[in-house]
BALOBA-1460 file (C-alpha; in Angstrom, 3 decimals):
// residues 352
<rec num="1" residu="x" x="-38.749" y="-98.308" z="-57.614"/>
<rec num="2" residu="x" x="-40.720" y="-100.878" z="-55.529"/>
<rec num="3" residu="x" x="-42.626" y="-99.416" z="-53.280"/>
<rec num="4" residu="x" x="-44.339" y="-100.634" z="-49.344"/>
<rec num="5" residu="x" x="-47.611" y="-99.883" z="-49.090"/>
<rec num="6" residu="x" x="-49.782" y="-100.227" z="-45.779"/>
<rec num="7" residu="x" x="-53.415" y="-100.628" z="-45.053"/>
<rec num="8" residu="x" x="-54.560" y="-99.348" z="-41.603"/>
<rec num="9" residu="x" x="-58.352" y="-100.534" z="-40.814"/>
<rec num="10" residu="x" x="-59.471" y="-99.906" z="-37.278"/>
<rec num="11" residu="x" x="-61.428" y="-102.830" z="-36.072"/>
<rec num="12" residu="x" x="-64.923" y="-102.687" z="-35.376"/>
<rec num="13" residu="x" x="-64.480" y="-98.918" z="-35.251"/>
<rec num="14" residu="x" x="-68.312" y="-97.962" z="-34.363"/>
<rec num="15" residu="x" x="-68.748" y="-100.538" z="-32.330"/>
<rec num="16" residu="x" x="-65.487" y="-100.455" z="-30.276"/>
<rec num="17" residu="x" x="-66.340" y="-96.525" z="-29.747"/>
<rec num="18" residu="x" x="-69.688" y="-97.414" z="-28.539"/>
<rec num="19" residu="x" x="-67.981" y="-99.912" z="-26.174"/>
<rec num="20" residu="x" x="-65.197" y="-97.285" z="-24.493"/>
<rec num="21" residu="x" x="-68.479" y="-94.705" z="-24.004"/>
<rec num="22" residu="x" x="-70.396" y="-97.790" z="-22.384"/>
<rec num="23" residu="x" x="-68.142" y="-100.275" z="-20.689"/>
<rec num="24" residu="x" x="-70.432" y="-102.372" z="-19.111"/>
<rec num="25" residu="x" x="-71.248" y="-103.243" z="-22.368"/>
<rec num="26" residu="x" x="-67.959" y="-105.053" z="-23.060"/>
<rec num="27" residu="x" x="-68.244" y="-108.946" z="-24.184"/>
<rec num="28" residu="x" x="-72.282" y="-108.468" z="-25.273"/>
<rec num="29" residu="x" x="-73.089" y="-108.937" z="-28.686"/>
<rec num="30" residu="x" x="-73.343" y="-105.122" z="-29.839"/>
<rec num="31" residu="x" x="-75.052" y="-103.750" z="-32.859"/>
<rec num="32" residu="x" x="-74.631" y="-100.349" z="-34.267"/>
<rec num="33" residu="x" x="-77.934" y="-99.753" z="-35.969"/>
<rec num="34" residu="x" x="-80.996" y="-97.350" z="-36.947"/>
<rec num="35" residu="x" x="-84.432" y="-97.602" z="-35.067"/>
<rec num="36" residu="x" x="-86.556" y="-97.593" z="-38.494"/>
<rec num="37" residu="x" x="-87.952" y="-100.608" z="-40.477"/>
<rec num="38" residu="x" x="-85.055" y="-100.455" z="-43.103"/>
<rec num="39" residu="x" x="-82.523" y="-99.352" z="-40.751"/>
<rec num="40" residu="x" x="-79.406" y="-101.264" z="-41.835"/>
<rec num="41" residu="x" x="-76.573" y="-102.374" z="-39.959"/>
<rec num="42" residu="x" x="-73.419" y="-99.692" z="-39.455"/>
<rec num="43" residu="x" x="-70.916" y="-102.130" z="-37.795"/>
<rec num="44" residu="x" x="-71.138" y="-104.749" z="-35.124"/>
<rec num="45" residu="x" x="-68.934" y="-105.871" z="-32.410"/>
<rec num="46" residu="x" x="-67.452" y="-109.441" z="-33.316"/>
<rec num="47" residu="x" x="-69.296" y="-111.209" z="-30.660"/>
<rec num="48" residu="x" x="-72.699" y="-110.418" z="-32.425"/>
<rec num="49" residu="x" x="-70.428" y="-111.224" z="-35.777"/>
<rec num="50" residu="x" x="-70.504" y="-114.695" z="-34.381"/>
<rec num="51" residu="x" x="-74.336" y="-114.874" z="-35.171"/>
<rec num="52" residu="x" x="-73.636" y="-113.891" z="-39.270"/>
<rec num="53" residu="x" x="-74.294" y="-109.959" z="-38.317"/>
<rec num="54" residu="x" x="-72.191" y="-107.859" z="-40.985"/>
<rec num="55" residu="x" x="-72.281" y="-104.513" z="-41.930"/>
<rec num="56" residu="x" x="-75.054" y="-103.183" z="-44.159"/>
<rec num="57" residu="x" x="-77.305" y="-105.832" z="-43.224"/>
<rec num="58" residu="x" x="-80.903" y="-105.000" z="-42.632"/>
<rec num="59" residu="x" x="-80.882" y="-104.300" z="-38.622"/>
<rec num="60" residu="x" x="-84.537" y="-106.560" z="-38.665"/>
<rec num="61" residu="x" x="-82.447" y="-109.225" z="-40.170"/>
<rec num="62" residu="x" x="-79.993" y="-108.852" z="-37.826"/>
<rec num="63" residu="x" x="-82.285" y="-108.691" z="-34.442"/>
<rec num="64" residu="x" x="-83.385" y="-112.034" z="-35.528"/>
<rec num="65" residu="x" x="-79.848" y="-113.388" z="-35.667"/>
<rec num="66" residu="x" x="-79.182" y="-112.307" z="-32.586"/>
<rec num="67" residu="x" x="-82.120" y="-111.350" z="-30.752"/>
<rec num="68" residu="x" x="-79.820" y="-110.923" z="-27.239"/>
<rec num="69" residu="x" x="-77.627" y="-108.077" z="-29.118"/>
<rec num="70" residu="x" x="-77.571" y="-104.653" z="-27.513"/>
<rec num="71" residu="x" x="-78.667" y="-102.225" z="-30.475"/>
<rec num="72" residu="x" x="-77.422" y="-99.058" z="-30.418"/>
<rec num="73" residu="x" x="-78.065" y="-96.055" z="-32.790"/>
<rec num="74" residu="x" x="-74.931" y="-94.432" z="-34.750"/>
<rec num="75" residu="x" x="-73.768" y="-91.223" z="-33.348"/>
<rec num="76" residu="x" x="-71.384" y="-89.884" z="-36.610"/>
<rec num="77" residu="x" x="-69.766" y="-87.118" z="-34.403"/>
<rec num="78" residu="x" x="-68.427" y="-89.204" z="-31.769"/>
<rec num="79" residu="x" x="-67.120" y="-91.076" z="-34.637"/>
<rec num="80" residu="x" x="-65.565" y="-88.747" z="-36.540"/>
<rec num="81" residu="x" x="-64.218" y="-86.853" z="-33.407"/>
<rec num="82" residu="x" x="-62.078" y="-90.270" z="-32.466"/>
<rec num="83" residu="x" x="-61.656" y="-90.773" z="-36.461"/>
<rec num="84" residu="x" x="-59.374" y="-87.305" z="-36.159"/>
<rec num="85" residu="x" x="-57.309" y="-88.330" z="-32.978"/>
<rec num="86" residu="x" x="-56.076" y="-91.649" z="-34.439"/>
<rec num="87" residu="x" x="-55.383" y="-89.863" z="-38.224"/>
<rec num="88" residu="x" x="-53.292" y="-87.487" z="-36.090"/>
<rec num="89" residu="x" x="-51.380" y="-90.112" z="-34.938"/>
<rec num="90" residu="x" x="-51.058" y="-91.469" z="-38.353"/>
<rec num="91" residu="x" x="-49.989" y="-88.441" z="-39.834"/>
<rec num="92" residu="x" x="-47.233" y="-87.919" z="-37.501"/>
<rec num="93" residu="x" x="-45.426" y="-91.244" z="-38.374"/>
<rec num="94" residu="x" x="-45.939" y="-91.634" z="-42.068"/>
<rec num="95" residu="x" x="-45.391" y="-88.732" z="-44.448"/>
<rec num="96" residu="x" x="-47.542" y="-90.006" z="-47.165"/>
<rec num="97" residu="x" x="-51.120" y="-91.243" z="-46.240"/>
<rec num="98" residu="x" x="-54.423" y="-91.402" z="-47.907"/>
<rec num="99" residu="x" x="-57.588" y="-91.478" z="-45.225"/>
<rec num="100" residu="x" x="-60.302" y="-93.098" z="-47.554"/>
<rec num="101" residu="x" x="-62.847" y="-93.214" z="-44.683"/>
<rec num="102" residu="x" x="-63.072" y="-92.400" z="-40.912"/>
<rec num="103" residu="x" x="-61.374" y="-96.096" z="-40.267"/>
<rec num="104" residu="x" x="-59.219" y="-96.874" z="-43.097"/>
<rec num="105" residu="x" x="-56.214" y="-95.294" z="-44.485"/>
<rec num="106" residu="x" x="-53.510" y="-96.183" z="-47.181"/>
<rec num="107" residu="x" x="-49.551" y="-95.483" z="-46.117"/>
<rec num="108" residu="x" x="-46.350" y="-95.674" z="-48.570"/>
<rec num="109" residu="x" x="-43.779" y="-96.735" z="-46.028"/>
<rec num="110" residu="x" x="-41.037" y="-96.523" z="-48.917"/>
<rec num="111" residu="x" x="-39.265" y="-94.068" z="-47.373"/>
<rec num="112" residu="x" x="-39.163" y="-95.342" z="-43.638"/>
<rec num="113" residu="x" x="-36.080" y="-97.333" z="-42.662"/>
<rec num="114" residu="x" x="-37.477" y="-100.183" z="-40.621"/>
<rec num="115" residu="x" x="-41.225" y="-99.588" z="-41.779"/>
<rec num="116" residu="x" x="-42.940" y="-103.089" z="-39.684"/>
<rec num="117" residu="x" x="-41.136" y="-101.712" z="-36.763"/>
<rec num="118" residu="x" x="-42.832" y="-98.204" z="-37.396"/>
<rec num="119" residu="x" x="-45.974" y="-99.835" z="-38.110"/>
<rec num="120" residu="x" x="-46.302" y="-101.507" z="-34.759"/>
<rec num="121" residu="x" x="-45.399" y="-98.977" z="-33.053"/>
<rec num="122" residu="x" x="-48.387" y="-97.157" z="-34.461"/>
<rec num="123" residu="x" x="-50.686" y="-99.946" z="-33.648"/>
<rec num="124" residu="x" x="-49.821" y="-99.652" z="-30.175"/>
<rec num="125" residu="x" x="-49.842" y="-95.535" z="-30.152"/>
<rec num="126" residu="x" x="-52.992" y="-95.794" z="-31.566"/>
<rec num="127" residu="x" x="-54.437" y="-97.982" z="-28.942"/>
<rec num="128" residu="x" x="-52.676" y="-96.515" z="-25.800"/>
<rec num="129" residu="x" x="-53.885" y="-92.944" z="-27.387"/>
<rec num="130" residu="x" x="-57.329" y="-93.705" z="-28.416"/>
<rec num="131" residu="x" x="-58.551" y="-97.054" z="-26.852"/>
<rec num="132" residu="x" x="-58.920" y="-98.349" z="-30.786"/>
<rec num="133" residu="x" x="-57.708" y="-101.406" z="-32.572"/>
<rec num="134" residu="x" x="-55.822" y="-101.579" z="-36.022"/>
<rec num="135" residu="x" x="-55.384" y="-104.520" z="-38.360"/>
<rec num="136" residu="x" x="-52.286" y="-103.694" z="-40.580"/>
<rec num="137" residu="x" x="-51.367" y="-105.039" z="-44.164"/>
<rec num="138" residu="x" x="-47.862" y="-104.691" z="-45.533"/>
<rec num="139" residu="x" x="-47.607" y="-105.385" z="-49.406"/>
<rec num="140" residu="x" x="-46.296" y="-103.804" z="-52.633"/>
<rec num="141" residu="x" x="-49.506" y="-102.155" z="-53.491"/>
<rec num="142" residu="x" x="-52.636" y="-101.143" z="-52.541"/>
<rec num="143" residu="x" x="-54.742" y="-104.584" z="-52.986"/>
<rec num="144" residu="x" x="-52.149" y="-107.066" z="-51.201"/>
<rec num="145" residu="x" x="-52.043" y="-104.264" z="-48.511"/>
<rec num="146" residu="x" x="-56.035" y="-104.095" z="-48.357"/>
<rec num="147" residu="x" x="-56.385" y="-108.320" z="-48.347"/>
<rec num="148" residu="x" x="-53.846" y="-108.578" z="-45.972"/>
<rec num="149" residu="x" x="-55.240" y="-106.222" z="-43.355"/>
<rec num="150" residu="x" x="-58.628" y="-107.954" z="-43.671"/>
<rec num="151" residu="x" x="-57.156" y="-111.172" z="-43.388"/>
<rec num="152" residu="x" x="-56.225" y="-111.622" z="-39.577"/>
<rec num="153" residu="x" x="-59.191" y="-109.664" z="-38.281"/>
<rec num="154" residu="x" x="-58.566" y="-108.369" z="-35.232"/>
<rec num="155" residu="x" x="-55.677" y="-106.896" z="-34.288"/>
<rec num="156" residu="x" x="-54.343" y="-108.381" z="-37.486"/>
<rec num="157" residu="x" x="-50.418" y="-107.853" z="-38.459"/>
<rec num="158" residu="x" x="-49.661" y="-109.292" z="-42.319"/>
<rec num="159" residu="x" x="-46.726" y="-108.616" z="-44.287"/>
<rec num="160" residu="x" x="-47.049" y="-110.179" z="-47.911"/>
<rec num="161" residu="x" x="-45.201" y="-110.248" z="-51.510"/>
<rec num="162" residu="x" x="-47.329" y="-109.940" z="-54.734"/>
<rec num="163" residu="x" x="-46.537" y="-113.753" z="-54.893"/>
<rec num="164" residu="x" x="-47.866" y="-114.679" z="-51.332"/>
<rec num="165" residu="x" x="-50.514" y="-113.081" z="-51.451"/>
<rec num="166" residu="x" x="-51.485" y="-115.496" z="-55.112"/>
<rec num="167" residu="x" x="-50.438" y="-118.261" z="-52.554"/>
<rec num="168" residu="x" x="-52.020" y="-118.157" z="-49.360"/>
<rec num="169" residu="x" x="-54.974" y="-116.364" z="-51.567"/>
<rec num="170" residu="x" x="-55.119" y="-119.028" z="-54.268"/>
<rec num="171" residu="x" x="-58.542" y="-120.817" z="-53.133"/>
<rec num="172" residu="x" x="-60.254" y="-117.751" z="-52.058"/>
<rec num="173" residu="x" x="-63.247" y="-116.582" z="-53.752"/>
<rec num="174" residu="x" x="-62.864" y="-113.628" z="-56.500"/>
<rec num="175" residu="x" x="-65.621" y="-111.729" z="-54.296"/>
<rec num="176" residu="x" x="-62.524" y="-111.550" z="-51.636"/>
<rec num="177" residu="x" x="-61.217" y="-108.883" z="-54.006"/>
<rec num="178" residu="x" x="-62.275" y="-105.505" z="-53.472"/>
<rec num="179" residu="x" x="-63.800" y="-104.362" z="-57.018"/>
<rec num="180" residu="x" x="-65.449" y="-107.720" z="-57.442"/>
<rec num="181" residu="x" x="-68.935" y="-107.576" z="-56.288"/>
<rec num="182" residu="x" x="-71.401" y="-110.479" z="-56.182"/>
<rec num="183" residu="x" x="-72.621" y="-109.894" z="-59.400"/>
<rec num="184" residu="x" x="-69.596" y="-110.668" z="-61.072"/>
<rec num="185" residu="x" x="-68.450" y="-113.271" z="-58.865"/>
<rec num="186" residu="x" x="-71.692" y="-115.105" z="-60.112"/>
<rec num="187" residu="x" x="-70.842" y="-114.411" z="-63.743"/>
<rec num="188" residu="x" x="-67.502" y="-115.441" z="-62.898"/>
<rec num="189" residu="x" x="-68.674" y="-118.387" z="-61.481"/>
<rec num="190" residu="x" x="-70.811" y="-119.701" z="-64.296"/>
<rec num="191" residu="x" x="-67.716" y="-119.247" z="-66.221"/>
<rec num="192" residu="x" x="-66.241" y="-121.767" z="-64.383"/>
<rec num="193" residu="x" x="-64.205" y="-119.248" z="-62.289"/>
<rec num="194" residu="x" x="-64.683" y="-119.763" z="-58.758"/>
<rec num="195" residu="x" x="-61.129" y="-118.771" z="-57.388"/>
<rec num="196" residu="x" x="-59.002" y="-116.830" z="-57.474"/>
<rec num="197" residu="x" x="-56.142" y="-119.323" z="-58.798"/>
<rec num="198" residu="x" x="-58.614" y="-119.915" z="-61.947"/>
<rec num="199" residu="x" x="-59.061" y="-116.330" z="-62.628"/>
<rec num="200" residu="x" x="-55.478" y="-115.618" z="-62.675"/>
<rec num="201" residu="x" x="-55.174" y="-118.504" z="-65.267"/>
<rec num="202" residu="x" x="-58.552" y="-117.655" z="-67.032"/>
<rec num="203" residu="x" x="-58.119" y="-117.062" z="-70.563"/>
<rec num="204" residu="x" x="-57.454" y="-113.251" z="-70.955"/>
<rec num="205" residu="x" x="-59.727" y="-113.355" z="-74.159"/>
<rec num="206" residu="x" x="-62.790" y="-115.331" z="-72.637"/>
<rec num="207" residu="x" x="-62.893" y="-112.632" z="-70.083"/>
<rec num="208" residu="x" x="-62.897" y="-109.884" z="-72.923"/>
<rec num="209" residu="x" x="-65.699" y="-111.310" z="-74.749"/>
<rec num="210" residu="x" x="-67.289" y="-111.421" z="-71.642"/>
<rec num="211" residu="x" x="-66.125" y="-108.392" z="-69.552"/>
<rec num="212" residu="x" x="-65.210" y="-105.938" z="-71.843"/>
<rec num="213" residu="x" x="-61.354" y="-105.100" z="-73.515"/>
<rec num="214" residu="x" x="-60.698" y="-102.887" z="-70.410"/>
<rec num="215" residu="x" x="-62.653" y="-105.164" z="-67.466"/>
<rec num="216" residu="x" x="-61.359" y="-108.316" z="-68.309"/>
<rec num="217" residu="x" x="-57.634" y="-107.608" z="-68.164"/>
<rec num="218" residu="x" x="-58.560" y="-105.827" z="-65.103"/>
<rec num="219" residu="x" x="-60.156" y="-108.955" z="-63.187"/>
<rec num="220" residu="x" x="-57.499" y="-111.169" z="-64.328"/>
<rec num="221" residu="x" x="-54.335" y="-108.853" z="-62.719"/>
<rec num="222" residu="x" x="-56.680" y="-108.578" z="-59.673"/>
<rec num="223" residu="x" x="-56.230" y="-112.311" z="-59.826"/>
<rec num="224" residu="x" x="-52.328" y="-112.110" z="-60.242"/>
<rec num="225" residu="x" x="-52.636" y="-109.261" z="-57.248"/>
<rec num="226" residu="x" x="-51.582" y="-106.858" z="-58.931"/>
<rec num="227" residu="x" x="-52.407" y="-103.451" z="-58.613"/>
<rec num="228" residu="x" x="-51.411" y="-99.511" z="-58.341"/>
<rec num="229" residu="x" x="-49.153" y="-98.725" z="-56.089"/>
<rec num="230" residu="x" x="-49.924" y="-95.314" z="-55.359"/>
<rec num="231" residu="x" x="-50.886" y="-93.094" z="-51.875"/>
<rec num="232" residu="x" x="-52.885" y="-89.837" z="-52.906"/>
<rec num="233" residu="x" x="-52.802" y="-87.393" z="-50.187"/>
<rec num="234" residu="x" x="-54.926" y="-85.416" z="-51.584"/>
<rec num="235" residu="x" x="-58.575" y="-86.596" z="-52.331"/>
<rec num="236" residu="x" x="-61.027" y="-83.888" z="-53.860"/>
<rec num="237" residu="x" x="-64.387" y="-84.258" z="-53.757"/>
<rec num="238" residu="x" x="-65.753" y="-84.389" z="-57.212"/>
<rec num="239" residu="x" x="-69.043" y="-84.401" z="-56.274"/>
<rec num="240" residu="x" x="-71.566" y="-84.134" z="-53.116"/>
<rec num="241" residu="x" x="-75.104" y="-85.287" z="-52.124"/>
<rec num="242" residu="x" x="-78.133" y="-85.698" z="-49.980"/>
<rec num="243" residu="x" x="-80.449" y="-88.547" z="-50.014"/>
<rec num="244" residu="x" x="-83.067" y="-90.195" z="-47.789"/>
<rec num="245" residu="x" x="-84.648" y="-93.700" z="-47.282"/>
<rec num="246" residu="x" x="-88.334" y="-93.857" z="-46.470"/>
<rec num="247" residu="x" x="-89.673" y="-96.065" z="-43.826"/>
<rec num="248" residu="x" x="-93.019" y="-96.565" z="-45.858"/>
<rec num="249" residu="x" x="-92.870" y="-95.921" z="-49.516"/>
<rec num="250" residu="x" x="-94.583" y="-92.881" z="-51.004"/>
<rec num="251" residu="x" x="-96.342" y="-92.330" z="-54.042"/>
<rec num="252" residu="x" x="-97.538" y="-88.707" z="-53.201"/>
<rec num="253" residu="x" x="-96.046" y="-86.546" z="-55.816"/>
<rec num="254" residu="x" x="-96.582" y="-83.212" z="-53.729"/>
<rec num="255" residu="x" x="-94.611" y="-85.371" z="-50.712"/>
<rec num="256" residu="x" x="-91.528" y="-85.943" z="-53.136"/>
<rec num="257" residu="x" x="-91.260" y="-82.557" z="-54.237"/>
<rec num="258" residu="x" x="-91.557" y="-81.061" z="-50.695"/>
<rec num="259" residu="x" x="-88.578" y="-83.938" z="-49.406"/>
<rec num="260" residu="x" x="-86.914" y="-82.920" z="-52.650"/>
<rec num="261" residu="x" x="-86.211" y="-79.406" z="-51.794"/>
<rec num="262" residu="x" x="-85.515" y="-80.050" z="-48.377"/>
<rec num="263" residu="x" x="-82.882" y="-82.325" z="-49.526"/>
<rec num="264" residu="x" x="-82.007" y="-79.722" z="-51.693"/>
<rec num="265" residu="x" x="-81.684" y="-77.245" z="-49.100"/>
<rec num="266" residu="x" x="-79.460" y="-79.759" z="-46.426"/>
<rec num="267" residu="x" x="-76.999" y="-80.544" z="-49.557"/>
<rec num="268" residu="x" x="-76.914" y="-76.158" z="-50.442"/>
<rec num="269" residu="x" x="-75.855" y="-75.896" z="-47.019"/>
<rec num="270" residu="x" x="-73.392" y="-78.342" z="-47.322"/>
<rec num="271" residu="x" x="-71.527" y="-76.978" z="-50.487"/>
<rec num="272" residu="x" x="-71.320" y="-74.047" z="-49.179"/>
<rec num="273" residu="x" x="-69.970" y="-74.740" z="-45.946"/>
<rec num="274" residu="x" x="-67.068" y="-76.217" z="-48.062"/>
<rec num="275" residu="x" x="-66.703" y="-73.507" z="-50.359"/>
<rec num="276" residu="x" x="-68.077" y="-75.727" z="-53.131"/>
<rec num="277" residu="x" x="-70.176" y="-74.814" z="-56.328"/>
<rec num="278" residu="x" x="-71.140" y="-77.263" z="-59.427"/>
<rec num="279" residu="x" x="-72.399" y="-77.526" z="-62.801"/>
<rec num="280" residu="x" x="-74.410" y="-80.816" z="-62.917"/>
<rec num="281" residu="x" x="-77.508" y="-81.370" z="-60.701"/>
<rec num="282" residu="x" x="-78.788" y="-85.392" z="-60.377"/>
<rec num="283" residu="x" x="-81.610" y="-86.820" z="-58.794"/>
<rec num="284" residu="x" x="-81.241" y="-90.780" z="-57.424"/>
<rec num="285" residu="x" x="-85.094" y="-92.449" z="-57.060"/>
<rec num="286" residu="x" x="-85.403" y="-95.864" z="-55.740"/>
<rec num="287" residu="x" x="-88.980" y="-97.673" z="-56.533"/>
<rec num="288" residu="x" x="-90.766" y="-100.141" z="-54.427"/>
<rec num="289" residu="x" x="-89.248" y="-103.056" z="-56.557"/>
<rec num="290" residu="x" x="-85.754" y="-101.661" z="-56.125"/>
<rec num="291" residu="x" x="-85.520" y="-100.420" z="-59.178"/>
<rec num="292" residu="x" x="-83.031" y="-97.891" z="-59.061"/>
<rec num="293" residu="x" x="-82.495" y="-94.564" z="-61.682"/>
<rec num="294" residu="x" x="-80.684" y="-91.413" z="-62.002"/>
<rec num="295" residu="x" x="-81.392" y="-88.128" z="-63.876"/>
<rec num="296" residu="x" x="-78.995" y="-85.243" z="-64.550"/>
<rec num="297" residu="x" x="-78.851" y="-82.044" z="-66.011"/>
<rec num="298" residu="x" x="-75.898" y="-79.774" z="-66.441"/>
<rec num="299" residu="x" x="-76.262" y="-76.132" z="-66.247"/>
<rec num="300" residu="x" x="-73.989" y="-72.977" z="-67.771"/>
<rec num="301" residu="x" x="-72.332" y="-71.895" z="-64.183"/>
<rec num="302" residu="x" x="-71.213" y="-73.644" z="-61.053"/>
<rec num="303" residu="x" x="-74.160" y="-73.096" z="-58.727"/>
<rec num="304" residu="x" x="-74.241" y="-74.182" z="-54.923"/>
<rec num="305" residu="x" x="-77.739" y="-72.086" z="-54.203"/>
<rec num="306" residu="x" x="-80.046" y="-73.886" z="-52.998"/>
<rec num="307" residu="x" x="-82.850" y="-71.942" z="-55.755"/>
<rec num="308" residu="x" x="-81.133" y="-73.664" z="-58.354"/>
<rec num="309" residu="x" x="-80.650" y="-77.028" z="-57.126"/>
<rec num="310" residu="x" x="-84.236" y="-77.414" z="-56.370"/>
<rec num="311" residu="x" x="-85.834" y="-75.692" z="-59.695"/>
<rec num="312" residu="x" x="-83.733" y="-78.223" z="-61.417"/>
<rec num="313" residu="x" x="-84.282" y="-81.158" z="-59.091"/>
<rec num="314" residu="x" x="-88.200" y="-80.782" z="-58.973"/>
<rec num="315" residu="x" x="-88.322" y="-80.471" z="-63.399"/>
<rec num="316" residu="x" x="-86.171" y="-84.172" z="-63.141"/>
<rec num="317" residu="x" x="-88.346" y="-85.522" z="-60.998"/>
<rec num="318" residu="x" x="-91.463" y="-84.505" z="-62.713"/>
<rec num="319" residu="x" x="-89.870" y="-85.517" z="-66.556"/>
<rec num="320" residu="x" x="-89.229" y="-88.623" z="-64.935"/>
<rec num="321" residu="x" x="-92.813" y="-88.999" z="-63.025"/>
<rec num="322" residu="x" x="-92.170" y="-92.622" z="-60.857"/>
<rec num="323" residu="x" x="-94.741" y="-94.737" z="-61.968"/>
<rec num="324" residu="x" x="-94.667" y="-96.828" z="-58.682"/>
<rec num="325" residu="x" x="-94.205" y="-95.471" z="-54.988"/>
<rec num="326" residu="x" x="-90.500" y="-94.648" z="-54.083"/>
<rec num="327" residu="x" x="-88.523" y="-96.063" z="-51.517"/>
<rec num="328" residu="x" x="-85.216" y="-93.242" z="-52.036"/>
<rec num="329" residu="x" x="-85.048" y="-90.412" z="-52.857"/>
<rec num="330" residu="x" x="-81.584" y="-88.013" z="-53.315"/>
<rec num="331" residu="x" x="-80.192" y="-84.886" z="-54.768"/>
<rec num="332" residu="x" x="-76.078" y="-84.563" z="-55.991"/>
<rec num="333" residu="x" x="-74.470" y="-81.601" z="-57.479"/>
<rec num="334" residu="x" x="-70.956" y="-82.597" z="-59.097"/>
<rec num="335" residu="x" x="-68.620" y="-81.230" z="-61.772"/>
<rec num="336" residu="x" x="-67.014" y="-78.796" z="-59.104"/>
<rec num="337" residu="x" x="-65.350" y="-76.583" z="-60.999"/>
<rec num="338" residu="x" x="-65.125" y="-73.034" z="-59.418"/>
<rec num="339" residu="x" x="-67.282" y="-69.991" z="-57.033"/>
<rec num="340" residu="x" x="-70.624" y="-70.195" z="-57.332"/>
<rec num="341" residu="x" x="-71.395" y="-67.027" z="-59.979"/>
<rec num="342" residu="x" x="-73.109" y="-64.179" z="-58.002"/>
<rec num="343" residu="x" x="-76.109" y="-62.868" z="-59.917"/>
<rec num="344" residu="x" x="-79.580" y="-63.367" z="-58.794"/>
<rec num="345" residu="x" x="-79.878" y="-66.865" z="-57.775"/>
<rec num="346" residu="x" x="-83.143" y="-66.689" z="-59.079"/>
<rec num="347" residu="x" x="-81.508" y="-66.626" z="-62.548"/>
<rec num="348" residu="x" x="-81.092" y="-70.031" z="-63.885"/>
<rec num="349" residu="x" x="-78.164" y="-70.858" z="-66.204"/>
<rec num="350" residu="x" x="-80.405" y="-73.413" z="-67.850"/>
<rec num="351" residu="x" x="-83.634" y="-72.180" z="-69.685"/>
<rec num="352" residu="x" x="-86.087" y="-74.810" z="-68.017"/>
C-alpha cells in the first residue's frame, strides 16, 4: 500500500537553543563551536550561515568568515534535555516514528486521516511548547521526505510525489542526495553526470562497471527518488565508541597508550550504563596526513569490562605501531550480542 512518510528537522537546533538561553543574542551571527585549534563547527544560526558557515566546518575557518559571530561552546545536555520535550510531542501525534538524531525524526503518517493538517499542527505545538522550529517534508518515502524538508529551510512546509520531487529536483546536484558524498559526486561528475536528471538517465551498466552491481543501481533509483519506505521504531545500537581529537599531534607511544585506556575506561562505563556487552574490540587512528585506519579483533565472549577492552586495545595499537604522529585516536566495542560473562575480568577470551 502507498505509504506518507514525513521528515521532521528542527532548524538550527543548537543554535536556536543557545538563542532562547541568551536572548540578547537574537539577530547576531551565532556559532556553536569548540575553543581548541581543530574545534569544528556544531551548527550555526542562519545569520552567520549568510557568511558560508556550515556545520562541521573548522571553527578557525569559520571565525575568519565571520569574524563578528558570537562563538559559543556546545553544551550536549541542554540539547538533549529540549531534544526529549519536542520527541514527546512527536510521539503523542504520530504512532510510528523513528528519532535518528536529537533534531531529526522520520514519521509514517499512513494511518492519519488528514496527515498535513496533523503535521502543522505539530509544527506549531512544537514551537508554542519548546520555543523550536521544524522544517517538514511530506513524500512517499524516506528520501523525497528528507529533500523536501531541507528544501525550504526554515520553517519549511513541502509536500511532494516521487515524480515532483525528479521535477523540481531535476538540475540539482547528485551531492543533494543524502548517500552521495563528494567523492562520488566528483566521480560522477567526470562521468559526465552532474545532475540529477542525467543520473536518472545514466546508463544503468556504465554505472556498474564503475560503481559496482549493487552501487550503481543504487545511485541511479536515488536519481529516480526512489527509496524505502519504511519507519523503524526501534533502532539498536550495534555498536558503541569513544574517541578523541588532539589539539597538537602526538607521536609519544607511552601518551597513546595512557589516552587509550582512558578511552577505554569512558566507553566501559558507557556499555555498562546501557546494559551492553560485545565481542569485537576496534581501534580508529588518524595520522598527521589524515590518513585514517582501523584495527579489530574479536574475542570468544561479549565483554563490556573495561580490563578487556584495554588489553586488547593497547596489543592493536602496538601491532599497528603509527609510523607518523596521530591526530585521533578511538576505541569501539560492537557485535552486541548478550551479558557480559562473569568470570575474572582479568581472564581474556582471546589468548593475546
Amino acid at each position: 500500500m502507498p505509504r506518507t512518510i514525513a521528515h521532521l528537522d528542527l532548524d538550527a537546533f543548537y543554535a536556536t537553543v543557545e538563542l532562547h538561553r541568551r536572548p540578547e543574542l537574537k539577530g547576531l551571527p551565532v556559532i556553536v563551536a569548540g575553543s581548541g585549534p581543530r574545534a569544528v563547527v556544531t551548527t550555526a544560526s542562519y545569520e552567520a550561515r549568510r557568511f558560508g558557515v556550515g556545520s562541521a566546518m573548522p571553527a578557525a575557518r569559520a571565525r575568519r568568515l565571520c569574524p563578528d559571530a558570537v562563538v559559543i561552546p556546545p553544551d550536549f545536555a541542554a540539547y538533549r534535555e529540549v531534544s526529549r520535550d519536542v520527541m514527546d510531542l512527536v510521539t503523542a501525534t504520530v504512532d510510528v516514528v523513528e528519532v535518528v538524531g536529537l533534531d531529526e525524526a522520520y514519521l509514517d503518517l499512513s494511518d492519519l486521516h488528514s496527515p498535513r493538517a496533523a503535521m502543522r499542527r505539530l509544527v506549531q505545538q512544537i514551537r508554542e511548547g519548546t520555543g523550536m522550529s521544524a522544517s517538514v517534508g511530506i513524500g512517499p518515502n524516506r528520501l523525497v521526505a528528507k529533500v523536501a524538508s531541507d528544501a525550504e529551510k526554515p520553517g519549511g512546509f513541502v509536500v511532494l510525489t516521487r515524480e515532483q520531487a525528479c521535477e523540481r529536483f531535476a538540475d540539482a546536484p547528485p551531492g543533494l542526495v543524502p548517500g552521495i558524498g563528494p567523492k562520488t559526486a566528483a566521480r560522477l561528475e567526470a562521468l559526465g553526470i552532474g545532475t540529477l536528471r542525467a543520473l536518472a538517465h545514466a546508463d544503468e551498466a556504465v554505472l556498474r562497471e564503475h560503481f559496482g552491481a549493487n552501487q550503481g543501481p543504487w545511485l541511479r533509483a536515488r536519481g529516480w527518488f526512489e527509496g524505502s519506505a519504511v519507519v523503524d521504531p526501534v533502532r539498536e545500537a550495534v555498536s558503541e565508541s569513544r574517541e578523541t581529537t588532539f589539539d597538537e599531534d602526538i607521536a609519544d607511544p607511552h601518551r597513546l597508550e595512557a589516552i587509550l585506556l582512558r578511552l577505554a575506561a569512558e566507553l566501559s562505563t558507557g556499555l555498562r550504563r546501557h546494559d551492553r556487552a560485545g565481542r569485537t574490540i576496534a581501534i580508529k587512528v588518524r595520522l598527521d596526513d589524515w590518513t585514517t585506519v582501523t584495527r579489530a579483533r574479536t574475542i570468544e565472549a561479549p565483554t563490556n569490562d573495561p580490563g578487556r577492552i584495554g588489553v586488547v586495545a593497547l596489543q592493536l595499537l602496538r601491532e599497528y605501531a603509527p609510523a607518523r604522529p596521530v591526530r585521533l585516536l578511538g576505541v569501539r566495542v560492537a557485535a552486541f550480542g548478550g551479558a557480559a560473562e562473569r568470570e575474572d575480568p582479568g581472564q581474556l577470551a582471546l589468548e593475546l
